[in-house]
C-alpha positions in Angstrom: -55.4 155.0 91.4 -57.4 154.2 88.4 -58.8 151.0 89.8 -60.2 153.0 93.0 -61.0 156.1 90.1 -63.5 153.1 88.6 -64.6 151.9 91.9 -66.1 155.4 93.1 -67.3 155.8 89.8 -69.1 152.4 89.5 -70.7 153.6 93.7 -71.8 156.4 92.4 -73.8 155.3 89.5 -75.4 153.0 91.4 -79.6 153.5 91.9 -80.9 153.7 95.1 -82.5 150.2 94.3 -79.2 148.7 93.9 -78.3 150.4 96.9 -80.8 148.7 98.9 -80.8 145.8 97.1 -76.8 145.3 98.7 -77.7 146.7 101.6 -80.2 143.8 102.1 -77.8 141.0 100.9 -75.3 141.8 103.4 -77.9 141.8 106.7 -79.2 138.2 104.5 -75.7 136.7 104.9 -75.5 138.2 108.8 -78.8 136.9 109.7 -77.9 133.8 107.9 -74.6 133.0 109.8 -76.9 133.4 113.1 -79.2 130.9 112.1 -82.0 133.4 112.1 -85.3 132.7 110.0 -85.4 135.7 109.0 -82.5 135.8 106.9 -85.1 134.3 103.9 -87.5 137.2 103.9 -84.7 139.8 103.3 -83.2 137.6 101.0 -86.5 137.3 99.2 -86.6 141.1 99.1 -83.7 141.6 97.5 -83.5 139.0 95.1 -86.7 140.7 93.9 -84.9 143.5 93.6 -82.3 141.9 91.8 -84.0 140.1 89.6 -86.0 143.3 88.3 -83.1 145.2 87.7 -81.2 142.1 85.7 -83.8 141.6 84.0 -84.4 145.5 83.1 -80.7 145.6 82.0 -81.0 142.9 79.2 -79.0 140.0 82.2 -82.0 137.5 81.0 -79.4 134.7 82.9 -78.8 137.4 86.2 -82.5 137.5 86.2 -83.4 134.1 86.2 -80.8 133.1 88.9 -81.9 135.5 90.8 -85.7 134.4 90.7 -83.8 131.4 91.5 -82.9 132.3 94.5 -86.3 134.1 94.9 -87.9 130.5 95.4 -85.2 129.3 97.5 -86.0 132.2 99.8 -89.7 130.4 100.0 -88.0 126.9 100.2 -85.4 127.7 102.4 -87.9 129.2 105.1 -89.8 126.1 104.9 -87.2 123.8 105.4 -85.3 125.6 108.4 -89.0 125.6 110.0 -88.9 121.5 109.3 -91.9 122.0 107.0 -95.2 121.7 109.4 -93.0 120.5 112.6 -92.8 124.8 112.7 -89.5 124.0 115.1 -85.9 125.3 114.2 -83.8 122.5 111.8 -80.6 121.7 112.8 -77.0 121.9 110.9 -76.0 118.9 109.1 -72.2 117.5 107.7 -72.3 115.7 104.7 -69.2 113.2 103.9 -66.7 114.2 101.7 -68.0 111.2 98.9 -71.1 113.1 98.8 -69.9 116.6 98.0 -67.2 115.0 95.2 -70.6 113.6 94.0 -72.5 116.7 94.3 -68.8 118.8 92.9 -68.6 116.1 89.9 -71.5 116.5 88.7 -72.1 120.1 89.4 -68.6 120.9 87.3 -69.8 118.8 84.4 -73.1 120.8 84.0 -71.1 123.9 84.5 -68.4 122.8 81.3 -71.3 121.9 78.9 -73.5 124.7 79.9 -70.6 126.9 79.7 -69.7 125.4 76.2 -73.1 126.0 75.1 -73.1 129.4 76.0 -69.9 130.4 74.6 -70.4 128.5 70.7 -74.1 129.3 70.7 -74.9 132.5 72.5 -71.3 134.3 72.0 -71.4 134.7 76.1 -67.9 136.4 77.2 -65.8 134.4 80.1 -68.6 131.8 79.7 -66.9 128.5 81.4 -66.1 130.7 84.8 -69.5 133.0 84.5 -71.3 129.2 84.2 -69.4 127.6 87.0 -69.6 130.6 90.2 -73.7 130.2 88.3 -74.4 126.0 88.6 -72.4 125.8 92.0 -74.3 129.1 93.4 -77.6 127.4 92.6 -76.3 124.0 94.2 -74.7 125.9 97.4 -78.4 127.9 97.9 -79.7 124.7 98.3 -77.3 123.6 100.7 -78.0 126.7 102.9 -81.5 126.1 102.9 -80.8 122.0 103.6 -78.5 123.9 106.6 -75.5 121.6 105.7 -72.3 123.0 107.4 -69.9 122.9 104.5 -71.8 125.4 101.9 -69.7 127.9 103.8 -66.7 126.3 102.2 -69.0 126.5 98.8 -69.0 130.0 98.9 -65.6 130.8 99.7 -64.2 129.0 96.5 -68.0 130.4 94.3 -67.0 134.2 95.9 -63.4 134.1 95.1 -64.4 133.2 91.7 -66.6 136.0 90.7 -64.6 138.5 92.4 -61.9 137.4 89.6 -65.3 137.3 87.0 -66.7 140.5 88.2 -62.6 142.4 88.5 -62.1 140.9 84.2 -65.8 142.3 83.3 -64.9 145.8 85.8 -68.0 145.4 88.2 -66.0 147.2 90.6 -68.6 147.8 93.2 -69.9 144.3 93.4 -66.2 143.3 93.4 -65.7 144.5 96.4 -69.3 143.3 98.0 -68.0 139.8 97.0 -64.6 140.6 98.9 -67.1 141.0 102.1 -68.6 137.6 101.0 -65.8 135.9 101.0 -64.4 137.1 104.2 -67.8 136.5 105.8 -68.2 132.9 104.5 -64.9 132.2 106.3 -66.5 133.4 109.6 -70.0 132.0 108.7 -67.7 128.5 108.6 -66.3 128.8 111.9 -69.7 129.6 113.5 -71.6 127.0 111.7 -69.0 124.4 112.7 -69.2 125.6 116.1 -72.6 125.5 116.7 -72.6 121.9 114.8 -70.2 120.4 117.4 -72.0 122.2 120.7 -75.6 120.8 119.6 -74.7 117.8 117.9 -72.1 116.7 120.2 -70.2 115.0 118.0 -67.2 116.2 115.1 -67.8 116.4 111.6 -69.0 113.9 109.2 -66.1 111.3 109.0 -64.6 112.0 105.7 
């Protein structure tokens, strides 16, 4: 009873802006599992959002990753319109050597940024904080490149920061993250079944 004595507590100190702000990230991810375009202007929205309040609360990191994904928003509309072509992209499948290139090198700028920021700026949880951070900028990239398996990205990214997020007691957007990772699952299953219909063929052989 405590835990859910938090949660309500951690709702209801929320500002209206923060408010918004999750309201506008969960229509992002449902407009994003659609395919629809759109899913980048409300996601540029709220990252603004997001980044002003991060970086109004002292989060100087929050704040930049969220600016991050402020120019992703701007990328990713570009590339899903194929740049000048102004037609719809098309999902992608990488192979499996690609993503243990992209996961290799990802985890080994996650351990020495996360090293850094533990012995030099006395960050708390700072190897799991930095790895949910370096693979969310890699798997934004991903959705904007439209390559199927970022789904599976953000399952394993989500999972992680609702551990992160329950250890620091961000309640509230522990259980936002809960939704993420239930609707990364589904945004998978879509994804891959749009993939096979227009493609006509199965996944990337691994």
């Amino acid at each position: 009873m405590e835990w859910l004595t938090d949660t309500l507590a951690g709702f209801t100190a929320m500002s209206i802006w923060e408010y918004i702000a999750v309201v506008l990230a969960v229509a992002y991810l449902l407009l994003a599992i659609k395919e629809n375009i759109w899913c980048w202007p409300v996601a540029f929205i709220n990252t603004f959002i997001y980044t002003v309040l991060y970086w109004n609360g002292a989060l100087v990191m929050e704040s930049l990753l969220h600016f991050y994904y402020m120019v992703m928003a701007v990328v990713g509309w570009w590339m899903w319109r194929q740049g000048n072509k102004n037609a719809p992209s098309r999902i992608t499948s990488w192979s499996m050597s690609k993503h243990l290139s992209v996961i290799a090198v990802t985890a080994i700028v996650s351990v020495v940024l996360g090293y850094v920021t533990k012995h030099y700026m006395s960050a708390d949880l700072a190897y799991l904080d930095s790895f949910t951070t370096c693979f969310a900028v890699v798997t934004t990239y991903l959705v904007a490149k439209k390559v199927l398996e970022n789904w599976l990205y953000w399952v394993v990214i989500d999972a992680a920061s609702i551990y992160l997020y329950y250890l620091k007691g961000f309640y509230p957007t522990l259980v936002l993250f809960i939704f993420y990772t239930l609707m990364a699952c589904w945004g998978y299953k879509r994804w891959y079944e749009e993939y096979e219909a227009k493609q006509g063929k199965s996944l990337a052989t691994l």
